[in-house]
PLY file of the C-alpha trace (Angstrom):
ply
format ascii 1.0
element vertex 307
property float x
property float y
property float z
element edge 306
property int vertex1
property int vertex2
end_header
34.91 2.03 8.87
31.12 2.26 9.04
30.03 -1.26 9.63
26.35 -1.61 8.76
24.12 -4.86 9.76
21.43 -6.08 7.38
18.88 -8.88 8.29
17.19 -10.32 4.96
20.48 -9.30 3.23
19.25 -12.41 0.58
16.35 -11.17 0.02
15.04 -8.49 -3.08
15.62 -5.26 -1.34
18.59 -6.52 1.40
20.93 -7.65 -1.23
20.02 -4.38 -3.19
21.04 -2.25 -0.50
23.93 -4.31 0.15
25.09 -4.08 -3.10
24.87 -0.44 -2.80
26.52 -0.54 0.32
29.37 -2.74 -0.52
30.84 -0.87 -3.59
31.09 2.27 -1.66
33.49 0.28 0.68
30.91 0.10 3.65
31.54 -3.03 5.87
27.89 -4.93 5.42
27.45 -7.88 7.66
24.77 -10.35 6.68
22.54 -11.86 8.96
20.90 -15.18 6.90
20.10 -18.86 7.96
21.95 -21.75 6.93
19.51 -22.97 4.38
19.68 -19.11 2.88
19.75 -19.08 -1.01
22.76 -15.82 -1.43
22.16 -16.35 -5.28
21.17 -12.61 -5.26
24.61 -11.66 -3.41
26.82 -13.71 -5.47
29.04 -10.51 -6.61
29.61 -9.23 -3.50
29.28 -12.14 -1.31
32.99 -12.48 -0.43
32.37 -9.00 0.74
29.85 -9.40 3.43
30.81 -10.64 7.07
28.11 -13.56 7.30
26.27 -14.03 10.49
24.16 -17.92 10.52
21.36 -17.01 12.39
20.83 -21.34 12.94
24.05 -20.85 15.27
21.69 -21.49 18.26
23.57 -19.00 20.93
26.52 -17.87 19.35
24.25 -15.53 16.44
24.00 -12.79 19.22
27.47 -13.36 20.32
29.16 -12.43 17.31
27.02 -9.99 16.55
27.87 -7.94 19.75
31.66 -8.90 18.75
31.14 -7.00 15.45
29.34 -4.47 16.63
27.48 -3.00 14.05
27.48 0.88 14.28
24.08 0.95 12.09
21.10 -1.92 11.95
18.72 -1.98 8.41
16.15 -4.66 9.39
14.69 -5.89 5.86
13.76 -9.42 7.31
10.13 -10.22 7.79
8.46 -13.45 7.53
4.95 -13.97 5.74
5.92 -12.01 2.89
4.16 -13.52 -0.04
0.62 -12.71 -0.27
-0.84 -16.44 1.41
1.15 -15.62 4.34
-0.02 -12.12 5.17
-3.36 -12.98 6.50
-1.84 -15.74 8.90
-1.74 -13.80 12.49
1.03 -16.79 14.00
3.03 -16.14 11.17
3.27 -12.51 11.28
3.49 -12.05 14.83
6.23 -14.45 14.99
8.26 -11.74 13.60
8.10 -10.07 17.14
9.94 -11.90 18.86
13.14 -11.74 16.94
12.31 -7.77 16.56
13.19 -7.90 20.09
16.18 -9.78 20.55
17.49 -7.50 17.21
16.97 -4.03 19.51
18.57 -5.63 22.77
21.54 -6.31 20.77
21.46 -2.70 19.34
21.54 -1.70 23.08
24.40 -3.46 23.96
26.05 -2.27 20.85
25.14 1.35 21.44
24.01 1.06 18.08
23.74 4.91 16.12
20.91 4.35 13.91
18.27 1.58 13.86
16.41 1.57 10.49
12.98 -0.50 10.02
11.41 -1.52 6.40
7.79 -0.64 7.53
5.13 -0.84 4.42
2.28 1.29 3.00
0.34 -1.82 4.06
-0.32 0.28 7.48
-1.68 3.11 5.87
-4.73 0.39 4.86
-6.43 0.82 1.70
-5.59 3.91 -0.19
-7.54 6.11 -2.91
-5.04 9.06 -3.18
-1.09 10.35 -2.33
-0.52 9.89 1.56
1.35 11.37 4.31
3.18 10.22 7.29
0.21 12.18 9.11
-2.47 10.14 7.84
-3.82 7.97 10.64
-3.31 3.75 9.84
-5.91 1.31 9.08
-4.19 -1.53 8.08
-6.19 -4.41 7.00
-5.19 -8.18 8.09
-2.59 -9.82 9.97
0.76 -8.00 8.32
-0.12 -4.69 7.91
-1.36 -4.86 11.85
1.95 -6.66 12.75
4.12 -4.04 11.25
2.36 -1.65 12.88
2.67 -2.80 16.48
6.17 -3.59 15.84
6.50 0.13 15.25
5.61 0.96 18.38
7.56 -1.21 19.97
10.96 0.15 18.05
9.69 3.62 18.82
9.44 3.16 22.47
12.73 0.58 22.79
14.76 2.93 20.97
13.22 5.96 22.88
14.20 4.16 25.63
18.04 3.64 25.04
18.66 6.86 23.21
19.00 5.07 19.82
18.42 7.14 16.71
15.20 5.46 14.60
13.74 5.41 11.50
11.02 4.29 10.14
10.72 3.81 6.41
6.78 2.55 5.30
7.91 1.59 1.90
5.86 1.81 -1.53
6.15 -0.22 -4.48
9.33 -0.84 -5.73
10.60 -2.84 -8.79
14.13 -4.16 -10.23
15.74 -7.14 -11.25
16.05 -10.29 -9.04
12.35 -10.13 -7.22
10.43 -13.37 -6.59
8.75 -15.10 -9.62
5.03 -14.68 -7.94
5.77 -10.88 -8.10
4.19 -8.88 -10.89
6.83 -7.79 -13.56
8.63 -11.43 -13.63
5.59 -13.27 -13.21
4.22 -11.01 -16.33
7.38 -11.56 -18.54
7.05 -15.17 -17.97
3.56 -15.47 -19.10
3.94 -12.95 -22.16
6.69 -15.27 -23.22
4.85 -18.11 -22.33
1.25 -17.71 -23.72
-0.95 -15.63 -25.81
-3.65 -13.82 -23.11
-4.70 -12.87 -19.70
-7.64 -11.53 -18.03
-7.60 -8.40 -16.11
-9.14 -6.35 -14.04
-9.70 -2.56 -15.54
-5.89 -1.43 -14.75
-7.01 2.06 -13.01
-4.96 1.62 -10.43
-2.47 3.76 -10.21
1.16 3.11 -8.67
4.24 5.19 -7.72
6.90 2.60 -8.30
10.54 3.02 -7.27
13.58 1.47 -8.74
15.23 -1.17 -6.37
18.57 0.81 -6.79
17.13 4.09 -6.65
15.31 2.90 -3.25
19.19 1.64 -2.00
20.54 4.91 -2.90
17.95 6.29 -1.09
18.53 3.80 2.23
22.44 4.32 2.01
21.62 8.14 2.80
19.80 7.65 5.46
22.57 5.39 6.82
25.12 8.00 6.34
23.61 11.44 7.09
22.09 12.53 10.48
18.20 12.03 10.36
15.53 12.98 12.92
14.04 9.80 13.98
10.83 9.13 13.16
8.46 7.97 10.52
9.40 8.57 6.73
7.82 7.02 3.52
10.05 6.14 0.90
7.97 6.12 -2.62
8.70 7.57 -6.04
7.13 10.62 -6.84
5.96 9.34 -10.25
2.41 7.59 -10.42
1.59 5.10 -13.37
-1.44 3.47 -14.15
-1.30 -0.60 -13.82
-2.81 -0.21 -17.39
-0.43 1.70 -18.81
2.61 -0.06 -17.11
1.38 -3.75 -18.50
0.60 -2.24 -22.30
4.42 -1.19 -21.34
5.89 -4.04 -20.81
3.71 -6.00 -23.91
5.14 -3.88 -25.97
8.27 -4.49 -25.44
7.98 -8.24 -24.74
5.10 -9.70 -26.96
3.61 -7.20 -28.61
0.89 -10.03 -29.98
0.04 -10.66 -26.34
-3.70 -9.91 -25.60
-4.53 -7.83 -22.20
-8.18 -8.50 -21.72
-8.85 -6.00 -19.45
-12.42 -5.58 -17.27
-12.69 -9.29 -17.46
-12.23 -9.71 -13.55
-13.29 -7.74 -11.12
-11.30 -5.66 -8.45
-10.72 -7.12 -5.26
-12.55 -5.94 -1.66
-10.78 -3.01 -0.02
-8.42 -3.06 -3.47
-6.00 0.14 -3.09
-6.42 2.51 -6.10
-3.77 5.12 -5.62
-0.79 3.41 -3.96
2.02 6.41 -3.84
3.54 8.07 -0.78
4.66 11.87 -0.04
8.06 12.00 -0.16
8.15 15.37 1.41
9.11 14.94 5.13
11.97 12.63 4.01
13.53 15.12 1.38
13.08 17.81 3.98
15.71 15.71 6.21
18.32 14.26 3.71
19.19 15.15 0.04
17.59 12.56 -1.95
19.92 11.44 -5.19
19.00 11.89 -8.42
16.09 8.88 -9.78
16.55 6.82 -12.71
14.59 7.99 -15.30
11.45 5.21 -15.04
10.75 3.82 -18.87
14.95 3.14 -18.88
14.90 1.57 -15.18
11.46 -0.50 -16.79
13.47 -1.56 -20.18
16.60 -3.01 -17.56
14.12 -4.71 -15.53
12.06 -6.50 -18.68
15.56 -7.11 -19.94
16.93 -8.96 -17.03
13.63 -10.92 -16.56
13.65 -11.34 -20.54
17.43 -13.32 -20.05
16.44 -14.64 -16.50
13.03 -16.33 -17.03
13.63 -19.02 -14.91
15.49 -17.20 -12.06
14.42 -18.07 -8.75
0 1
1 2
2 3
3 4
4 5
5 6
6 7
7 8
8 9
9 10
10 11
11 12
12 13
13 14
14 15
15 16
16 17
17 18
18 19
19 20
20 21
21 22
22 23
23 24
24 25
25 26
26 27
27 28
28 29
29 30
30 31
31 32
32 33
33 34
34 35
35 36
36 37
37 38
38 39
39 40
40 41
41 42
42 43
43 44
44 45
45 46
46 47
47 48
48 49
49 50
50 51
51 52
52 53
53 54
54 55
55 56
56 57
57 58
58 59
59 60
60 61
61 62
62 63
63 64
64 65
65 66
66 67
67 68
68 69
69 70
70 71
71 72
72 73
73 74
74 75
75 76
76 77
77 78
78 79
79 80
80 81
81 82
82 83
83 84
84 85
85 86
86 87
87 88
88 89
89 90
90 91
91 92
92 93
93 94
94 95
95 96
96 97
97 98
98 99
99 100
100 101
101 102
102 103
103 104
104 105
105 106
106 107
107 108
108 109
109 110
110 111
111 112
112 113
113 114
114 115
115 116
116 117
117 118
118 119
119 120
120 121
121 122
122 123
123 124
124 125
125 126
126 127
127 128
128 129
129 130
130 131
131 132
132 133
133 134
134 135
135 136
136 137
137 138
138 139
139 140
140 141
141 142
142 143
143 144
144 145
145 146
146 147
147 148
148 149
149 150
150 151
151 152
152 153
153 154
154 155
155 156
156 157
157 158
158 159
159 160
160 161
161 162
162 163
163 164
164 165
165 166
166 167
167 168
168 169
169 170
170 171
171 172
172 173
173 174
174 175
175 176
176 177
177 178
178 179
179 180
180 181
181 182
182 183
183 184
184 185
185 186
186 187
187 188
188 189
189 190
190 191
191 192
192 193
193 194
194 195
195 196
196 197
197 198
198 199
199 200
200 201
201 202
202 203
203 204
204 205
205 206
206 207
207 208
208 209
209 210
210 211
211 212
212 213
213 214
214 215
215 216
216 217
217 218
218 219
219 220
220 221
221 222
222 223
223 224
224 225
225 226
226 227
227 228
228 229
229 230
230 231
231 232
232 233
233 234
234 235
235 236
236 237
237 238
238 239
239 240
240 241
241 242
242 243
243 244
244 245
245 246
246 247
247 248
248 249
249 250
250 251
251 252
252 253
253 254
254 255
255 256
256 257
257 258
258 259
259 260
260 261
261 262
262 263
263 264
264 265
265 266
266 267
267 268
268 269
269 270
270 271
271 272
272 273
273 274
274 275
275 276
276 277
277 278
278 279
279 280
280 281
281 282
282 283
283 284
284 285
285 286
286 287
287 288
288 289
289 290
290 291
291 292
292 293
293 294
294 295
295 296
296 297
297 298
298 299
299 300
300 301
301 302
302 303
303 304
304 305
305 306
């Protein structure tokens, strides 16, 4: 049985992809810390072999006594957007970056699989391509980036297959409340207004289960290594997506925007080419966007005080 490791399995995209993972009978094993909130993983958890990463000594142990054929690293810390410009906390990801690829060594893990982010790419005005050279602003986008070189050249190294996913915007039920379609639904339900900026950014968002489907293909299918975005191929302006999800939430609710103005270095086209990743693997078939959008306002519409 293929036997796949995933580090942040309890976080938004981890316990997607295990999801995914788990109902096609794939062994997941979960890497998490004690104090790990699995609420996301609750209908699968007695389907996951859970590693505590808090088991000072014995973490690495039983991971080499599994021996995970495949590694999906979701786990980053500094994710939330106060934490991204803090250089200690983002290079402290480094360090357990390396002790992850020494154990894939010892494995003779097949595949190593990294969730990079657009954020290397830097500030972005238009579609991009794994060929466009990085500029990556602040502390995370520069982290990611060094940690690609160092899977690149580690897995180089020990003859481990590697890919690198720089991943766009994706959306689906069970993200963090600070996040933009939950943290919307909360305040359409919850008050009458908000001021915006003009909403002509545009965004190529992907499904969270579309963006599994998409990972759990990658897993099973033989892939060059390399660099690979992993975006939808459908753009929407932030305009258009918030009048969307007013409409179908509060349709009273009053979306003020050119009140405030955009950010410095704000990204206005945020959407990566898919093309060197469908020339490798098949892609599946994406949910059609306005249906994956009404499941999503749906779940957040029921869930309004998820965590």
């Amino acid at each position: 049985m293929l036997k796949v490791l995933i580090t942040g399995i309890t976080g938004f995209l981890g316990s997607h992809l295990a999801r995914v993972l788990s109902a096609a009978g794939i062994q997941v094993i979960g890497l998490k810390r004690v104090t790990s909130d699995t609420w996301r993983c609750q209908d699968f958890k007695g389907e996951v072999l859970w590693v505590d990463l808090d088991d000072q000594g014995n973490w690495e142990d039983r991971l080499r006594e599994l021996a995970p054929s495949v590694m999906v690293h979701c786990a980053w810390s500094g994710v939330e957007a106060k934490q991204r410009e803090s250089w200690t906390e983002q290079a402290s990801n480094i360090s357990f970056l390396i002790q992850l690829l020494e154990i894939s060594k010892e494995v003779a893990l097949s595949k190593f699989i990294f969730l990079g982010s657009q954020a290397e790419y830097g500030v972005l005005h238009a579609k991009v391509s794994e060929e466009q050279p990085i500029q990556p602003k602040g502390a995370y986008g520069a982290i990611k980036s060094a940690s690609l070189q160092i899977v690149q050249t580690f897995c180089e190294e020990n003859c481990i297959n590697w890919v690198w996913l720089r991943v766009f915007s994706v959306f689906g039920a069970m993200e963090g409340d600070n996040w933009l379609i939950p943290s919307l639904v909360r305040r359409m339900k919850t008050e009458m207004e908000m001021d915006l900026t003009g909403g002509e950014q545009r965004y190529a968002y992907l499904y969270a289960p579309d963006f599994s489907a998409i990972v759990k293909v990658i897993i099973e299918q033989p892939i060059l290594s390399g660099i690979y975005n992993i975006s939808s191929n459908e753009v929407h302006s932030l305009k258009a997506l918030l009048e969307l999800i007013r409409d179908r939430v509060n349709s009273d609710f009053k979306l003020n925007f050119g009140v405030l103005p955009y950010r410095e270095n704000q990204s206005m086209h945020i959407e990566g080419d898919i093309s060197k990743l469908s020339a490798q693997i098949k892609l599946p078939n994406l949910a059609n966007f306005e249906v994956a959008l009404q499941k999503t306002i749906g779940y957040y519409t029921l869930n309004s005080n998820s965590k």
